[in-house]
Each structure stands twice: as structure tokens, then as C-alpha cells.
N, C-alpha and C positions, 0 to 999 in steps of 0.2 A: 504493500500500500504506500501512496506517497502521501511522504511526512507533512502535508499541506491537504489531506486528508481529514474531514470528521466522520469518527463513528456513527453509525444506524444509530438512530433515536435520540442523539444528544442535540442539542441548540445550533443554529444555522451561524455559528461565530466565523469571524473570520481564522486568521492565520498570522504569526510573529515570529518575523526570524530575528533574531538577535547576532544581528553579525560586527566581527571585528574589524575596523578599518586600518588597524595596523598604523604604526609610529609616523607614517606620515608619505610613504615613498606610496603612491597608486600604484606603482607597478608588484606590491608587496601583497594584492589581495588574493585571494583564492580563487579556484575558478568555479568552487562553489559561491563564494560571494558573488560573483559574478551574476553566475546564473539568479541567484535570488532577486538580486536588485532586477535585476531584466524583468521581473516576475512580479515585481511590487506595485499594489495600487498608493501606498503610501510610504514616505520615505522620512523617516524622521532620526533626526542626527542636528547634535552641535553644530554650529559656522564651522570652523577648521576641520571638520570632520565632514561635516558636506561635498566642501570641497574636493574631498578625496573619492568620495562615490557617487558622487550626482552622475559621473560620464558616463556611467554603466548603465542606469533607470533609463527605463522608457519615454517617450516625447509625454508628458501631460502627466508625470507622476505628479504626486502632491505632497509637496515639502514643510508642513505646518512647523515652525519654528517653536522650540521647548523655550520658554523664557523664567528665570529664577525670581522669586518673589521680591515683588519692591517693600521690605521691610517699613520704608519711609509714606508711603502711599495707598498701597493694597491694601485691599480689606483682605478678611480673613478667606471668601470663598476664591473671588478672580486668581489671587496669584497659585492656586491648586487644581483649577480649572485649565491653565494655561501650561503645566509642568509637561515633562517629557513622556512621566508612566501617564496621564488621564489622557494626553493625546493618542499612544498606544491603545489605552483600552476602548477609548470613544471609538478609534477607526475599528480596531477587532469586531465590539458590538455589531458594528457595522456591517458587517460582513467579508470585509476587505485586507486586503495581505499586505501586512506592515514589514514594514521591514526598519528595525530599533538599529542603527548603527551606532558603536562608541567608538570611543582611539583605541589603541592597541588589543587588546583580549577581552571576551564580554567576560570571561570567567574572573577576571582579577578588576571589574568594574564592580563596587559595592551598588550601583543604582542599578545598575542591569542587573542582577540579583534579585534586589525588592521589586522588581518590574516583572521579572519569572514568577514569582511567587505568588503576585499578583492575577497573572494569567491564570497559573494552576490552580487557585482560590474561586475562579470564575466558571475554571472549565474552558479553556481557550488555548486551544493546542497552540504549542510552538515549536521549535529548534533552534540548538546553538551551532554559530556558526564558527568557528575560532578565527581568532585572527593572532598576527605577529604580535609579543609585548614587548612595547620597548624598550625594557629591561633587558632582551634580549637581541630584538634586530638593530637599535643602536650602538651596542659595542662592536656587532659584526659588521656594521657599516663602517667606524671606526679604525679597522682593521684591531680589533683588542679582545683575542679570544677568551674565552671565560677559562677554559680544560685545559688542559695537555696532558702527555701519555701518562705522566702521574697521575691523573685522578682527580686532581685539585678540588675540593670540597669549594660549592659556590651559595653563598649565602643574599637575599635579596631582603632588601630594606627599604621601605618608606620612611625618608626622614617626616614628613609630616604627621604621620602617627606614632613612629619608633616611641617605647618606652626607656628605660633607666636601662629593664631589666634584658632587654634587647642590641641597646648597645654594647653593653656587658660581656653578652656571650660574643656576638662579633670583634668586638675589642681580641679578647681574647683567644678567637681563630688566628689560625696564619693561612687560612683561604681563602678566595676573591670576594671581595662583597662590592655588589654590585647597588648604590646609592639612587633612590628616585627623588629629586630636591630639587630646588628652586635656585637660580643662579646667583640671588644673593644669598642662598643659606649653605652656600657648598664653605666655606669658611670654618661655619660652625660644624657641621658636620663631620668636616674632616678633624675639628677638636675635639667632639664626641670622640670617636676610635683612637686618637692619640690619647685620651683621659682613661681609656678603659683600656688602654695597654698595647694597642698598634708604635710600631717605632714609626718619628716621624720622619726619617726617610724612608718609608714604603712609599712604593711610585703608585702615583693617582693622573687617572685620564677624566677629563670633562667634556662634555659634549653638547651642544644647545642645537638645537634646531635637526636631530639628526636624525637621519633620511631621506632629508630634503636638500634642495640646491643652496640652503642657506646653514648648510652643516659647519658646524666650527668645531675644533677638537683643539683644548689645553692639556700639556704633560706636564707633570711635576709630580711634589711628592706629596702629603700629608702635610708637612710641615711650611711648605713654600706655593701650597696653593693661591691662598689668597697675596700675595708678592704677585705671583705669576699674574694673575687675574687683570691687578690693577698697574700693572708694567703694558699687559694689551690691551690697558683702556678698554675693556670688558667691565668692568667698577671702577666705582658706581656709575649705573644708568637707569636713565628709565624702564628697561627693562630687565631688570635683574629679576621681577618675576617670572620669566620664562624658565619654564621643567627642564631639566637638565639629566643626563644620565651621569653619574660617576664611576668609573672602577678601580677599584682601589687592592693594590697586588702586583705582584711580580709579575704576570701578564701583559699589566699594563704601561711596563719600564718603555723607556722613549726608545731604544734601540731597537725593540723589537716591530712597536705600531712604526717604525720608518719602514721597514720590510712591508707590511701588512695593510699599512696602507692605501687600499685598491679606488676609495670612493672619492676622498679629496682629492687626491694627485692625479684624477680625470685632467686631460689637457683643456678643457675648459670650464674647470669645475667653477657656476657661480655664474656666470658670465651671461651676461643680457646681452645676447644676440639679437641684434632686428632684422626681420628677412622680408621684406619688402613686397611682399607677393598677396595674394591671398591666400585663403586657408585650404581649399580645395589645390591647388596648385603646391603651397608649399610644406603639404604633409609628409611626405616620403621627408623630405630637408630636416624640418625641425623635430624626427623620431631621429633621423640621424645626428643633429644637433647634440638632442637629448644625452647620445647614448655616450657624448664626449662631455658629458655632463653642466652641457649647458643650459638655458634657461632661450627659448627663441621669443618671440614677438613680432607675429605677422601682421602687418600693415600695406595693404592692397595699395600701389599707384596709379592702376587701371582698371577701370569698371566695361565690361562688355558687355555692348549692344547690339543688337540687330541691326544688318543693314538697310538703309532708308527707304532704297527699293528690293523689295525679297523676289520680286519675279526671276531674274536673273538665277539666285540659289534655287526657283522650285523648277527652272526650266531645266538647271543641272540635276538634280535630282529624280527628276521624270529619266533624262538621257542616262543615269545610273541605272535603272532599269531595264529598260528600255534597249540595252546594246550598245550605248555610244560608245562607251568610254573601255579603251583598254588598262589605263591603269589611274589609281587614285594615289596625289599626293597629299598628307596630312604634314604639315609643318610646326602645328602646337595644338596644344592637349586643347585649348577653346575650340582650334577648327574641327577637333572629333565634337566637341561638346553639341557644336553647332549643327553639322550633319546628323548627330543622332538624333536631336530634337526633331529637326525635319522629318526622318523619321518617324518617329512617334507620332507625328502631325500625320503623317499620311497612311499612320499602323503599320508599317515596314518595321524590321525589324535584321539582325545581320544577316540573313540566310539573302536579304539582298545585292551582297556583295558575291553571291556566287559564278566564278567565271571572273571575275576581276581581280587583277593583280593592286595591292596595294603596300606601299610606302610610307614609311615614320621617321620623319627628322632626327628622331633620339628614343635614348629609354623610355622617357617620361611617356612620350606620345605614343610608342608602341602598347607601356602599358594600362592607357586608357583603352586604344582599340582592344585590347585583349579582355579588358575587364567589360567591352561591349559585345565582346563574342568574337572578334577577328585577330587572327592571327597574322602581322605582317609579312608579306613576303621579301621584304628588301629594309633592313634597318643601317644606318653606314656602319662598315667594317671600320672605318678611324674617327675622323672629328665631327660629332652631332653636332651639323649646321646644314645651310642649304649645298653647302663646296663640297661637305664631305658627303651629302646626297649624290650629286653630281656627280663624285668619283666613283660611284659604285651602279649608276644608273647605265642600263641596258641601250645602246642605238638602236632607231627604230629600222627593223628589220621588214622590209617586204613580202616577204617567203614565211616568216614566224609569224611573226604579227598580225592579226587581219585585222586589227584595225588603231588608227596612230593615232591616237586622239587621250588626251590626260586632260583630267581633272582634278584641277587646282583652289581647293577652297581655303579661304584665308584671309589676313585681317586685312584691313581700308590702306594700312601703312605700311605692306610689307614691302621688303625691297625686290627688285627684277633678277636678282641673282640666280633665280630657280627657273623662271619661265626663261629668262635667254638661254642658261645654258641644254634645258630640254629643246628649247627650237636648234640650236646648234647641233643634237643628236640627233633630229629628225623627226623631232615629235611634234605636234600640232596640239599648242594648250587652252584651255578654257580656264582662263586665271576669273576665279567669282569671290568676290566680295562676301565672304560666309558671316562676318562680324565685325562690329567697329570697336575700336576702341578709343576711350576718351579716358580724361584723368581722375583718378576717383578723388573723393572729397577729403578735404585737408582730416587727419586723425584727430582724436582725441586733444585736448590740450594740454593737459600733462603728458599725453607722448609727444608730444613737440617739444613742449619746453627738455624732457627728456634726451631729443635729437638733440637739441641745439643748447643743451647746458653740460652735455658729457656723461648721462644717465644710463648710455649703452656702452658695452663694453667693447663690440663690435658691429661693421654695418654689413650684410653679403650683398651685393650688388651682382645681378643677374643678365644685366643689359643695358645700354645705353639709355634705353630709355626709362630705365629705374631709377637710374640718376637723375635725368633732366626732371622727372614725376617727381620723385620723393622733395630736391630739392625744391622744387615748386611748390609742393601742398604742407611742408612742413619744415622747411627750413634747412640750411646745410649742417650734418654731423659735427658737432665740437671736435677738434684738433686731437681731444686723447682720443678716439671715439678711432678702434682700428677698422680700417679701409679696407675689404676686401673685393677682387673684382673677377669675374669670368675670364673676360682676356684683354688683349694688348685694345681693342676697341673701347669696351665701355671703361679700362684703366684712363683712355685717353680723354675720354669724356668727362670721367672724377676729374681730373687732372684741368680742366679747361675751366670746372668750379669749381678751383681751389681747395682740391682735395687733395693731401698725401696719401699716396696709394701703398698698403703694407703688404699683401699679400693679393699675389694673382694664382690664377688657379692653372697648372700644366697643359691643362686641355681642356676645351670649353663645355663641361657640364658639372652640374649643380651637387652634384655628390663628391667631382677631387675637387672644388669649390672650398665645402667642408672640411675634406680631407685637409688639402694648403691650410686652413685657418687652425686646424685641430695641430697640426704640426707647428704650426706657430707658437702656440699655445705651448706645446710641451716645451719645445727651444726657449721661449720666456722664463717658462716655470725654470727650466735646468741651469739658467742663468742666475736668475736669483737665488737658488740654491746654492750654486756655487761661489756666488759671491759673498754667502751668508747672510743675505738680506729674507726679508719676510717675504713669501709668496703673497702679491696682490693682484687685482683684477685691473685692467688700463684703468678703468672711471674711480678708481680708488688712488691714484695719483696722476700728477702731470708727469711725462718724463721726458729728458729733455732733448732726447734726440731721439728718433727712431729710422732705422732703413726699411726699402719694402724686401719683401722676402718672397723669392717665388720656389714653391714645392719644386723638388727635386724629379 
């Protein structure tokens, strides 16, 4: 039976998954959590913990926000009305599949607890769903094992409940104890264990934000914690109440997390990337980004539109059927976008394209056609452009051929580079206007000010015309703000609006794009390290010189 199942004869309740949303990384959930949220009518979770699993829920879930009692204001009913267990139960009654998300493990959450108990009291099936705690996945993001082949006895503490009688016996261990505290009370904490009998050079690790791209990890020891803290202007801050992991143990000696360190010493760990594109366009980029542990920020410079007169594209369209055409060129992921919509207008579907040969500019474009059912037959063997199309394009053969005729769908601004050099082989093209492009509207204002104050750490720049757009609708990238560019064209165009160009990409597509920046990145970091300076992000200082650097 599925666990989202009621028994014969019991009450029409709904269903309540009680899932973990783990320390903070979304890539950390389960792929049972997964599937629940996909499954949920209701979705109820803290702000930062929304955050991490809204992307899984269905379009039109319903995210009712738990809100904590206004001590100063609330009567006695409203603020118990509004909590996170009566929104549970109200949706349950209801008939409908909740899904209670918390941070790290529902099992080591005391309200998720009284919220189970709650249900079982009603008669309101549910399931736990575990999640990571991050007691545990924050040290292994760290690089700071808890074990080794010894054995190592591992003790877990909440400094904000810990008793006398608690410290006591940890004090007293020589095993890892792993601290859940607040970043101003890791101080005191680490005086608790040195009062109950920790030496104060045992090595301690602290970690705030971690899982996430805003991970920071202190070494020291017990004794020199707090020195360390306020040497990196870590303390005092406003936010010294953020939760913190500590580990405190031989594990956690700084020799070892330099080895073990796999998450920070990402070559872009941190780094506000802005990738200029849109979201549909610059997906494959910013998972790549991601996984160099950056942070991207897609900001569209082109909005696509239909061309003014569409006769043209449905006369092409009909001749796709119809026998004209022997082969189809697509030049970018819009011009598929655009002929499949036509498509759909006329219920056609890819089994249209049977008996025609078709072409893709690049990966990118290939893999939209593929994700619409077509298989390319000609992608270029070297540089995804229209040249490197060209090189690998067929002369129109008399004898092969029966019929010489391409079609060319594509933007309002392309350039003649593809249709001369097809008439040059023999071919005879129907260049059609499939979509316009115009400039999309300036971002956000704090992503401007962000452009144009040094907010990003780097810019990818895709095209010439990503530069002329971007700077237009938002202002040119501040001077620390690293420049990277596809190739020797859109470099020259940065270059024309005062842009220092850092890194160009070896060959012109969007993934060694990445590549060159992510290699940057490591070469900066390994600089700094070896010059013994602090590993920082560009927008985190000025520096005063910089060369470009082109991937190898």
C-alpha cells in the first residue's frame, strides 16, 4: 500500500510528509524528497528552508507561511492559529498532502516531533522523510571528517540546550565533539570544554553558512578561537547570530582540512557570476557554473519577437513539407524555438522533418533539436559558428541531390556569412526572418547598481552583442568586475567600451567559456596561496593590476 494511503473506514484526512531539507546545499535532498514535494498540495517550510525546496513543488502549490507569535500584539488565539503545526493540521483536515519541510533532519527537529504527535493524536497518517543534519553534512563539506580507522568516538552537542552535566562528560572525552552554536557563542563554548578538561590547544574548525556558496571555515584551536574570529573581522557583527557548526579534535587540525578541503577551494567558490542570457538559454552554463562552485545571475539582453510579417516563415514552413527544401539550417536555439512553435500552430510535429537533412550551429542548438525529436545530421567537427558550419557543409551535388534548395530560419540581425558561403557551394537559400530580436528591458536596480558598483565577481560575455545590450540596459561592469569573452570579436567589442578583457575562451563556445574562467579562478586562488595572502573573490578587493589570460 502507498504510504499516502488511508485505511477502509477511517476519516477522509489528508497526508504529511515530514521531510528534511538538509543544511542548506538543494543538491543534498533525497530523491524521495523529491518525489514528495512533486506530490504536494501544500508546502509549508520556514523562508530559508523554502528556499531550498520550492524548485521541486508543482506550479500552484500552496506555501502558507508558519509565522511565530507577536508576544507584543497577538492575542492569545491569532498567533496559534497562524503556527506551522495548525497550518499542517488545517491542510490535513482538509484532505490534502502537506508536505512539513524543516532544515537538516525532521528527527533531530523538536517541533517536527510535537507536529507527528499531533497527527497520530488525530488519526492523520504520515511519513518521515530524512534528511542530511548538519551536524553532519557541514563538516563533510568542510573537508573535516568526524572517524578515522581508529574509531574515534563522536559526540554531538547543542550549545543552546547543553547542561553543566553535558559539558562534563565531553570535556572529559578525547573524541570529536561536534558543537551546534551561534557565531557569537562559539567563544564561550569552546570555554565550556577547556573548563571541563579539553586542552586548549585541541584544534577546532568553525563553519557558518555551510553548504552553501557563502561557506566560510575558521581553524584554530580551543584556546585561540575567539583571537582567530576577530583577527577575520568575523567579530563582532551583526551577524554573529548565525548557527554555526564547530569540531572540535584532532580531525579537525588545519593540516589535514588543507588536504580535505574539496568544497571551498572550488575555483570559483562564492563568486557572483553574471551570465547575460536568459534562463532558458543559459541553463546548461550556470549548472556548469554551479558545479565550479559559483553563484551565476542571469540577466537577459535580448527579448524575442516575432517577425512583423510571418507570411514569409509560414510560406517556409508549408515548402518544409511540402518537398522544397533539401536541407535545414538552425543557427541558434531561438531559430529551433521559432520553427517549432510554427509547428505546433499548424499541429506538425518532428516526424515533419522526414527526408530532410538538417544542421546545428553548435551543441547548444543541436541539443534543443534533439530535445524536439530531431536528430542532427551535420553538427561542425571544429568551431561552432557559421565558418565552422561552412567547413563541414556538403557542395550541392546534381547527381545526389535532387533538390538544392536550404532553409534558413533566423534572426532580423544575422550576418550573411552562412547564406554567401552556401551560394558559393551551390546551394540556393531561402534566408526567412524566423524572429526579431530587440533589447530587453534594463534589470532590476540593484542588479545595476551591482554591475556598475563591483557586486559581481565576474561578467561571461557570449557575443558582441551582449556587450553592446548589457552595457546599454545596465551600465558598464566596474573595473574589478572580471571580463570574460567568447573570442577575439566580442573581446574587441568589450575593448571598444572600455572594458579590460581577462579571460577569452580557446574556442568559441559557452562551456570552454567557463572552462577559461574556472581556470582563472584556480590560477588566482594558487596565487594567493602562495603568496600567503587570504583567498578573496575580485568584488572583495581592488587589485591593482590585472592581465587577460587566455585558456590554454
Amino acid at each position: 500500500m502507498s504510504p499516502t494511503s488511508n485505511l477502509p473506514g477511517l476519516p477522509a484526512h489528508g497526508h504529511v510528509t515530514f521531510l528534511g531539507a538538509g543544511p542548506g546545499d538543494p543538491g543534498l535532498l533525497t530523491l524521495r524528497a523529491v518525489e514528495a514535494l512533486a506530490r504536494a498540495d501544500v508546502l509549508i517550510a520556514e523562508p530559508e528552508v523554502l528556499d531550498v525546496v520550492r524548485v521541486h513543488a508543482r506550479g500552484g502549490v500552496d506555501t502558507p507561511q508558519p509565522a511565530a507569535a507577536d508576544e507584543t500584539s497577538a492575542t492569545v488565539e491569532a498567533p496559534a492559529l497562524r503556527a506551522a503545526a495548525n497550518l499542517v493540521m488545517e491542510a490535513a483536515r482538509g484532505g490534502r498532502r502537506v508536505v512539513r519541510a524543516v532544515s537538516g533532519d525532521p528527527g533531530l527537529d523538536t517541533d517536527a516531533a510535537g507536529e507527528m504527535l499531533a497527527c497520530a493524536a488525530e488519526g492523520i497518517p504520515f511519513e518521515v522523510v530524512p534528511g542530511i543534519a548538519a551536524a553532519v553534512g557541514v563538516p563533510a563539506y568542510a573537508g573535516v571528517p568526524l572517524r578515522d580507522a581508529q574509531g574515534t568516538d563522536v559526540r554531538f552537542v547543542d550549545a543552546r540546550t547543553a547542561s553543566d552535566r553535558c559539558w562534563s562528560e565531553v570535556g572529559a572525552s578525547d573524541g570529536t565533539v561536534v558543537v551546534s552554536t551561534a557565531l557569537d557563542s562559539v567563544a564561550a563554548a569552546a570555554g565550556e570544554l577547556v573548563a571541563a578538561g579539553r586542552k586548549p590547544d585541541t584544534p577546532m574548525t568553525v563553519t557558518v553558512g555551510g553548504t552553501t556558496t557563502r561557506q566560510r571555515t575558521w581553524t584554530a584551536t580551543l584556546g585561540t578561537i575567539a583571537q582567530v574570529l576577530k583577527q577575520a573581522k568575523a567579530l563582532p557583527s551583526p551577524e554573529g547570530g548565525r548557527p554555526v557548526i564547530a569540531v572540535v579534535g584532532e580531525r579537525s587540525a588545519a593540516a589535514q582540512r588543507d588536504q580535505l578541503s574539496w568544497f571551498e577551494s572550488k575555483p570559483l567558490f562564492g563568486w557572483r557570476v553574471l551570465v547575460p542570457r536568459t534562463k532558458e538559454q543559459a541553463a546548461s552554463l550556470s549548472d556548469q557554473l554551479r558545479s565550479y562552485g559559483a553563484v551565476p545571475h542571469e540577466v537577459p539582453t535580448i527579448a524575442v519577437e516575432p517577425p512583423r510579417t510571418p507570411q514569409q516563415m509560414e510560406r517556409a514552413v508549408k515548402g518544409l513539407v511540402t518537398g522544397r527544401y533539401e536541407w535545414i539550417a538552425f543557427t541558434s536555439v531561438n531559430a529551433v524555438k521559432a520553427v517549432r512553435e510554427k509547428f505546433e500552430e499548424y499541429g506538425l510535429d518532428a516526424r515533419a522533418f522526414a527526408g530532410i537533412k538538417v544542421a546545428a550551429v553548435g551543441e547548444q542548438t543541436a541539443a534543443a533539436l534533439v530535445a524536439f525529436g530531431v536528430k542532427p545530421d551535420l553538427v561542425p567537427s571544429g568551431e561552432q559558428s557559421a565558418a565552422g558550419l561552412l567547413e563541414d557543409w556538403p557542395p550541392y551535388d546534381p547527381v545526389f541531390d535532387p533538390i538544392d534548395r536550404v532553409f534558413l530560419p533566423r534572426a532580423d540581425i544575422a550576418t550573411e556569412t552562412l547564406v554567401a558561403g552556401l551560394i558559393d557551394l551551390g546551394w540556393e537559400v531561402d534566408d526567412v526572418t524566423a524572429y526579431r530580436t530587440v533589447r530587453a528591458s534594463p534589470p532590476p536596480a540593484e542588479t545595476r547598481e551591482a554591475i556598475k558598483g563591483g557586486g559581481f565577481d565576474a561578467v561571461l560575455f557570449t557575443s558582441s552583442s551582449t556587450v553592446r545590450n548589457l552595457v546599454g540596459i545596465a551600465g558598464k561592469p566596474h573595473n574589478v568586475t572580471v571580463i570574460a569573452c567568447i573570442g577575439p570579436a566580442t573581446a574587441k567589442t568589450a575593448e571598444e567600451h572600455g572594458l579590460r578583457v581577462d579571460v577569452m575562451a580557446p574556442e568559441p563556445s559557452v562551456h570552454k567559456l567557463a572552462e577559461a574562467l574556472a581556470e582563472f579562478g584556480a590560477a588566482r586562488r594558487a596565487a594567493a596561496l602562495e603568496a600567503g595572502d587570504p583567498v578573496t573573490r575580485p568584488s572583495e578587493r581592488r587589485p591593482g593590476s590585472r592581465r587577460r589570460r587566455t585558456a590554454p
